[in-house]
N, C-alpha and C positions, 0 to 999 in steps of 0.2 A: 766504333760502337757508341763513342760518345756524342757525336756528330747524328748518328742517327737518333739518339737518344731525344736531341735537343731538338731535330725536328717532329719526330714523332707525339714528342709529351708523353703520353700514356696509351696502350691499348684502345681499340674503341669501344664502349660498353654494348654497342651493339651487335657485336662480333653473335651470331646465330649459326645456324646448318649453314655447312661449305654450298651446298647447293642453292640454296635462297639467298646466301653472298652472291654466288657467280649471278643468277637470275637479276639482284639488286643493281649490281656494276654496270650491269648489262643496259638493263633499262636506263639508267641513269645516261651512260655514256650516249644512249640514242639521243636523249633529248637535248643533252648540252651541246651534242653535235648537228644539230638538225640546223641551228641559222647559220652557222658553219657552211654544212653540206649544201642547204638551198642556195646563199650567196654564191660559192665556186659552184656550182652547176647552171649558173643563169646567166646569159649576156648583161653588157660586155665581158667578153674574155681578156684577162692581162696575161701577159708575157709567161712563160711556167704556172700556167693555171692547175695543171692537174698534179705537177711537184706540191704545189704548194698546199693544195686540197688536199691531198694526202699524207703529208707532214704535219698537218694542222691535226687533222683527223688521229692522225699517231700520236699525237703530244698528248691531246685530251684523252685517250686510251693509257697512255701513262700515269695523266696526272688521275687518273678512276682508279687507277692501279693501286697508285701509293696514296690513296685517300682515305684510307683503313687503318694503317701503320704510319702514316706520315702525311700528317694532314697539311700541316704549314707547308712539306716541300710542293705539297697538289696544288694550291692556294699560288706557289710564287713561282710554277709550272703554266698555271694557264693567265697570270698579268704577265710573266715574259710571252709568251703568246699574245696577247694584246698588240705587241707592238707590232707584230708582222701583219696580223688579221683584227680590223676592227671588233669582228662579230665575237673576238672570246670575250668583247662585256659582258654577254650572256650568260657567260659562266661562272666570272666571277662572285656572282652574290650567294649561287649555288655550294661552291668551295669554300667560301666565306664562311657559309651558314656548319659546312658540314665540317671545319677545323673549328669555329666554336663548340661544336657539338661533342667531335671525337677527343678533344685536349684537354687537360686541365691547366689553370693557372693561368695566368695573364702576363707574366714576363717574358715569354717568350713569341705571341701574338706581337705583342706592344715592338717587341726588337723589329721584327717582319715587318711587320705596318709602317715604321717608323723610319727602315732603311727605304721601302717602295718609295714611302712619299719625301724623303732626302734625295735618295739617287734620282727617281723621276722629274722632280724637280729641279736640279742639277742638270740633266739630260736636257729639258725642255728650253727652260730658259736660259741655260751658260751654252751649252753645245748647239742646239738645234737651233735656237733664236724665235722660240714660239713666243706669241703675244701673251699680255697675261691676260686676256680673256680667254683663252685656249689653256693657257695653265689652271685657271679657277675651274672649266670644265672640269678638264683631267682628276684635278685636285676633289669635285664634288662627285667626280666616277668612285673614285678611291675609298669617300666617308661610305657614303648611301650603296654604294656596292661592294662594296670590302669591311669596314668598320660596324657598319647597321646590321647586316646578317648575321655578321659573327657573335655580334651581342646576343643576336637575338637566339642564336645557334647556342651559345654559352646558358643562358636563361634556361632554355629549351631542358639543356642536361643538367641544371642545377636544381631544375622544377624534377627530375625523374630522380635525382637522389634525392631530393625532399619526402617524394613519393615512398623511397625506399627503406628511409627512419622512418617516416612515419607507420608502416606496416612491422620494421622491427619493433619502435615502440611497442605499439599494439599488439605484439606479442610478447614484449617484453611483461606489458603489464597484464595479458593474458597468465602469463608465467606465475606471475607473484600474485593474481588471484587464484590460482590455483594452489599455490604455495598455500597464501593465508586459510583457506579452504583446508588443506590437508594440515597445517597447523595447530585448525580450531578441533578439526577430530581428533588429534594427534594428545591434544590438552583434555579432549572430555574423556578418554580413553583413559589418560592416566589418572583422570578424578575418579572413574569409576573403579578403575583397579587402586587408588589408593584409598577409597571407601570399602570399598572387601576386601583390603589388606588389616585396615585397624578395626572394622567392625566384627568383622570375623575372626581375625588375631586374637581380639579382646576378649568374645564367647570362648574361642576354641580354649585360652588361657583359663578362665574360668572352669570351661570341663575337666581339663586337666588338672585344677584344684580340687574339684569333688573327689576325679579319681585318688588324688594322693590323700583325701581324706580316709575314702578305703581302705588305700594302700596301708594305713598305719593304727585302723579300728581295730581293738581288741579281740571283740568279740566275733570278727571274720575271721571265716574258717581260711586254712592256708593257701588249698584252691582257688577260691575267691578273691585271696587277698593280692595272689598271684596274678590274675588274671585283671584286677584294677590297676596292678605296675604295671602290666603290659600295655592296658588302654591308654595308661598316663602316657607312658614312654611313646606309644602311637600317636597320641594327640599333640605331644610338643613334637615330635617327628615332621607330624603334619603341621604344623603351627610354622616350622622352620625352614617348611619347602614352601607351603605361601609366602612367607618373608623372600626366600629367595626367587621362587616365578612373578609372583606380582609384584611386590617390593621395589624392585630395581626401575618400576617404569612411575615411582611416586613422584609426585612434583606438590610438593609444600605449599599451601594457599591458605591466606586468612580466610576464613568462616565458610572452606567449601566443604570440610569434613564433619563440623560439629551438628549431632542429628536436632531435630527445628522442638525447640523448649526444652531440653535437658539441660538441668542442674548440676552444680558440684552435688545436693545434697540427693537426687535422683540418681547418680551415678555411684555413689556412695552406697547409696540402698539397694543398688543392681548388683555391688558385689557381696553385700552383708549376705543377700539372699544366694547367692552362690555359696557362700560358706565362710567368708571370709569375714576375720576380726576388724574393723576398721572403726574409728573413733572420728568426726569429726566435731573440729574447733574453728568457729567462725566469731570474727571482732571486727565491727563496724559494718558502715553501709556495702553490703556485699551484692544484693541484690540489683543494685543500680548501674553496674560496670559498665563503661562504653564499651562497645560489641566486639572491638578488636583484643581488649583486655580479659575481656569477659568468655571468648572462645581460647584462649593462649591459655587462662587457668584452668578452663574444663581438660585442655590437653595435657598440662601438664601431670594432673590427675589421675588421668585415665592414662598415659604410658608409664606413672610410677607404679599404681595396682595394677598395671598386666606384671609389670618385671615382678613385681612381688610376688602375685601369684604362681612364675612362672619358675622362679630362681629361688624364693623362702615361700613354700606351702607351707601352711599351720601359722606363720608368725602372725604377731599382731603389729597393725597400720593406724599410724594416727597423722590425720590429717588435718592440715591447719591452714585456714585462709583468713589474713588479717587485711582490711584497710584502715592504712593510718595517712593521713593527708590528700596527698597527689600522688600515692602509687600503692600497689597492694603486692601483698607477699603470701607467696605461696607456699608450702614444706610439705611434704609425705616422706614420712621417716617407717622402715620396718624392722622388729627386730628379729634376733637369731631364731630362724625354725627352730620348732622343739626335736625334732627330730635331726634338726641337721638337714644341708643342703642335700635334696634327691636328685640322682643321673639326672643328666639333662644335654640338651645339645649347648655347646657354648655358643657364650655372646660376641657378637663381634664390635657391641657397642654404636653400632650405625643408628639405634633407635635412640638414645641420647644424643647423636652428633644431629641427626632431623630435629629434635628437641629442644636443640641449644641453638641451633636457625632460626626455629620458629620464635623463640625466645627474644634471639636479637632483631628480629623483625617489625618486633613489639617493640622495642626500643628497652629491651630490661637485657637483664643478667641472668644465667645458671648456677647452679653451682651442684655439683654430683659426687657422690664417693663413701665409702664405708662408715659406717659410725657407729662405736661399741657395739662389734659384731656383727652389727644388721647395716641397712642399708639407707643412706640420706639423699634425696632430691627435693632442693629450694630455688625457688625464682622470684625475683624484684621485677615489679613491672611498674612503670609509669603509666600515669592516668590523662597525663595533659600531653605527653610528647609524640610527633608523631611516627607513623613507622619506619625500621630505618630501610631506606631505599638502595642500600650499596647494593654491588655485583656481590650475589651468592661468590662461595668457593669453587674453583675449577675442578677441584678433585678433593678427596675427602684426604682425612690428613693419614700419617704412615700408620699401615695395620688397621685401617678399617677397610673394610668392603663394601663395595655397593649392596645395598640393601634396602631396610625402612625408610632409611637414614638417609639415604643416596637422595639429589636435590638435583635437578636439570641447570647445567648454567646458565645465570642472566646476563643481559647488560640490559643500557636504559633504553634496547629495543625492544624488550618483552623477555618472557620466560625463555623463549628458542631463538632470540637474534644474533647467537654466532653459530647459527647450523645453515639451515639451505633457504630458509626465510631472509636472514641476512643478505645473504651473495644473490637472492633473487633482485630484493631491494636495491642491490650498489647496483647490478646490473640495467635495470629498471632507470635509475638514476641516470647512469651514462648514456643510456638511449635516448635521455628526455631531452641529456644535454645536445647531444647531435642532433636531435633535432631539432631545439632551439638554434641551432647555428645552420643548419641547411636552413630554414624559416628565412634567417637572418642574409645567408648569402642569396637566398632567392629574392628577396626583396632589393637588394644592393642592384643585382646583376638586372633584375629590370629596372631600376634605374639607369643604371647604367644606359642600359638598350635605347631608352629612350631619349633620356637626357644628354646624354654624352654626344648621340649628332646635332643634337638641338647647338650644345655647347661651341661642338666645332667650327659647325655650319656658321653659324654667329661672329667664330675667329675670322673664319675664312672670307665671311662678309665683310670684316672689318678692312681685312689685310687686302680682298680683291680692289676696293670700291675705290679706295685713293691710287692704287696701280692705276686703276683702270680711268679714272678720271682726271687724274694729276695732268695739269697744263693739256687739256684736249676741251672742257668746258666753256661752251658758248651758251650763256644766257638767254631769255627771252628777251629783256631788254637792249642786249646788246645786240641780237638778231635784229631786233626793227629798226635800229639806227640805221644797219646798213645799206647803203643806196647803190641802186646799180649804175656806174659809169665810174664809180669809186675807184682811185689806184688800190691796188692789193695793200700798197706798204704801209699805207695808213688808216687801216680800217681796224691796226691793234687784233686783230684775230690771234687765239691761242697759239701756243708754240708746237702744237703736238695735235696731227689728226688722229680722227677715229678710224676704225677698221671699217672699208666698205660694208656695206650690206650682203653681196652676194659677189662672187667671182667675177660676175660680168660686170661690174661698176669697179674696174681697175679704177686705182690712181693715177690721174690725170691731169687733165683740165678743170677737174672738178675736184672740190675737197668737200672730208666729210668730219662734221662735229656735234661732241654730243651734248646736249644739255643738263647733263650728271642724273639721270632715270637711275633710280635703284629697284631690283642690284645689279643688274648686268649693263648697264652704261652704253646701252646701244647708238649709233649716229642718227641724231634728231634732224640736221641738217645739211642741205647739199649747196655749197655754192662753186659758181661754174666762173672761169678766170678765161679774159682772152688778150693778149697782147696787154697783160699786166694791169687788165680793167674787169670789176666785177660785171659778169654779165649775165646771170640771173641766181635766183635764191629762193629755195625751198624747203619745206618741211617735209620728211620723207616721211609717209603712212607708217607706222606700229602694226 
């Protein structure tokens, strides 16, 4: 398993319908096979021609076979083929091309590639006694047909996963616009029900003050007076079920609640004309408040005369807004109903815990709780500081309820960034990142493609050129010197001839030398020796 493991690399991403595989192999294996088939089918015939056709023929069926699952074994299936059948050159850049394609990584290409061109080299020159011009051949079959495809096979598949962040991206951040989209309705949604949560909270409290006005006139008959406790007791009923169905979806915002020109002293006057006793006391520049201070005090205002009205009907509310320096203070104090507190649904307190939020957001203090009898709510707020930016609370603290009160958790993502906006964002994120690095390795790998046989090609240049020319180089100048009727032994000619030109120019009578032509150092020159005297000299045509 592990062995297969190591030549297969990975599945091939191109794996489609079994049938459009079979059709693929299919067609593939005709063509790799075709200079194959033509050579064994044409004269001359050698020795076992049609064994060997048919062998050959089988191997490349093989190596099609495991070209899908085991690309590097395809790859070192049709170079061991080579050696018996010139014609699998042909195929190799093909196998080349499609083990870049189908594998990832390049540790185990590089092992393959590295053992071909060790062992073949090895082969050629220790065993076989090939020339090194025969070896730099071989050696430039191996770059430009084995090395060059496969880069370019590698590229090929590194460009189709680029392709493929890139379309995750783009859905990723299809995602998180769609997010933000259902976000931003998600936030006007809960402005509009926290606006007919406190606006209508506030009237409905007020009706229900009238009613308990009723409820406690003298001169109402006992029917009537009956019938006002019951609309009272109906009205905070109803007051209490708003708080609980819309309520829970409020989400706390500076100045998206306070209605556009209302006063502390207009607000004041909207419940005097309800019925209720309220006195205010204002000290210093009040009028001027920066908008964030100056909304935080209308609020604070307006939730202590709902609870008044809603918890002490009849008492009397005195309200007090002072600015002295860099911050202003706030108080609404009410005392003991004359009556006494009437039924009511209880508090769960969630409209002070939204109060004391809003408060510290301002950058100020609360402060809430009984006072001889009745009831005290004061707040300090600064006028120069700004607001404070912490993460709201994840949950309201023990024994409150979600309600008025109830506040959506933040972080410094927004109102909703640990819900499904967040995890779209990080999702988002990690797709950008993949695709910065597919970007990143598609640019490497064509480098690579390119560069890398330039690189080689260049080595192999180096490494051929002194093989190939080392002690075989005859000069121009040293060529003219030489005269014909010259003994051989003193005309200093190099120690090492060139390879003839063609088969039929055996070594003989005649030697051949090269005058170091790059890059392939071909024999420049022929001279012809007889009875140990030069006997003529020429320059062989290019």
């Amino acid at each position: 398993m592990e062995l297969r493991w190591w030549w297969a690399g990975r599945p091939d991403p191109d794996r489609g319908p079994t049938g459009r595989r079979w059709v693929g192999d299919l067609l593939l294996w005709a063509a790799v096979s075709a200079p194959v088939a033509y050579a064994g089918a044409t004269p001359p015939y050698p020795r076992y021609a049609v064994p060997l056709l048919v062998g050959s023929l089988a191997l490349l069926a093989l190596a099609v076979t495991l070209g899908r699952r085991l690309p590097l074994a395809a790859l070192v299936a049709v170079v061991f083929g080579s050696l018996l059948d010139g014609n699998f050159v042909f195929a190799i850049p093909v196998f080349s091309f499609l083990a870049g394609r189908r594998s990832t990584g390049t540790g185990r290409p590089a092992a393959v590639f590295g053992a071909i061109a060790v062992g073949g080299s090895a082969l050629n020159l220790g065993l076989l006694g090939t020339e090194p011009e025969t070896w730099f051949l071989l050696a430039s079959v191996l770059l430009f047909a084995g090395v060059f495809p496969w880069l370019l096979g590698r590229h090929r598949r590194q460009q189709r996963a680029l392709a493929q962040a890139e379309r995750r991206h783009a859905e990723a951040e299809e995602r998180e616009r769609r997010s933000a989209v259902d976000r931003i309705r998600l936030r006007e949604r809960a402005r509009i029900a926290q606006e007919m949560h406190d606006s209508l909270g506030h009237d409905l409290s007020l009706i229900a003050l009238r009613a308990a006005g009723l409820e406690v006139a003298p001169d109402l008959a006992p029917a009537h007076r009956a019938a006002a406790g019951e609309l009272r007791v109906s009205v905070a009923a109803a007051t209490e079920r708003l708080r609980e169905i819309i309520g829970v979806l409020r989400e706390d915002r500076p100045g998206s609640l306070r209605p556009a020109g209302e006063t502390v002293a207009e607000l004041v006057d909207g419940a005097r004309d309800a019925g209720m006793t309220v006195a205010l006391r204002a000290a210093g520049e009040i009028g001027a408040l920066p908008p964030l201070a100056a909304h935080t005090v209308h609020r604070v205002v307006r939730e202590a005369l709902t609870n008044a009205a809603r918890y002490a009907p009849g008492a009397a509310v005195a309200v007090t807004v002072e600015r002295t320096g860099d911050e202003v203070v706030v108080g609404v104090v009410n005392a003991t109903p004359p009556a006494g507190p009437l039924p009511a649904p209880a508090s769960d307190g969630s409209g002070l815990l939204a109060l004391r939020e809003r408060v510290r957001l301002a950058g100020g203090t609360l402060d809430a709780g009984p006072r001889d009898g009745g009831f005290q709510v004061s707040a300090r707020l600064p006028l120069t500081a700004d607001a404070d930016t912490r993460p709201l609370p994840a949950a309201l603290p023990d024994g409150a309820a979600p309600g008025a009160g109830a506040v959506a958790r933040r972080t410094d993502g927004g109102p909703d960034a640990s819900g499904p906006g967040r995890a779209s964002g990080e999702q988002s994120g990690e797709e950008a990142r993949r695709l910065r690095d597919a970007r990143r390795r598609v640019r490497r790998s064509l480098l690579m493609a390119f560069g890398a046989p330039a690189v080689l090609g260049l080595v192999l240049a180096l490494v051929y050129y002194p093989l190939a020319t080392a002690g075989a180089v005859l000069d121009r100048a040293g060529y003219e010197r030489l005269r014909v009727g010259d003994p051989r032994d003193g005309l200093g000619l190099p120690r090492r001839q060139a390879a003839p030109p063609t088969a039929d120019d055996a070594p003989g009578a005649c030697e051949y030398y090269t005058d170091g032509n790059f890059p392939f150092a071909e024999p420049t020159w022929r001279l012809c020796f007889s009875d140990g005297r030069l006997v003529s000299k020429e320059r062989i045509a290019q």
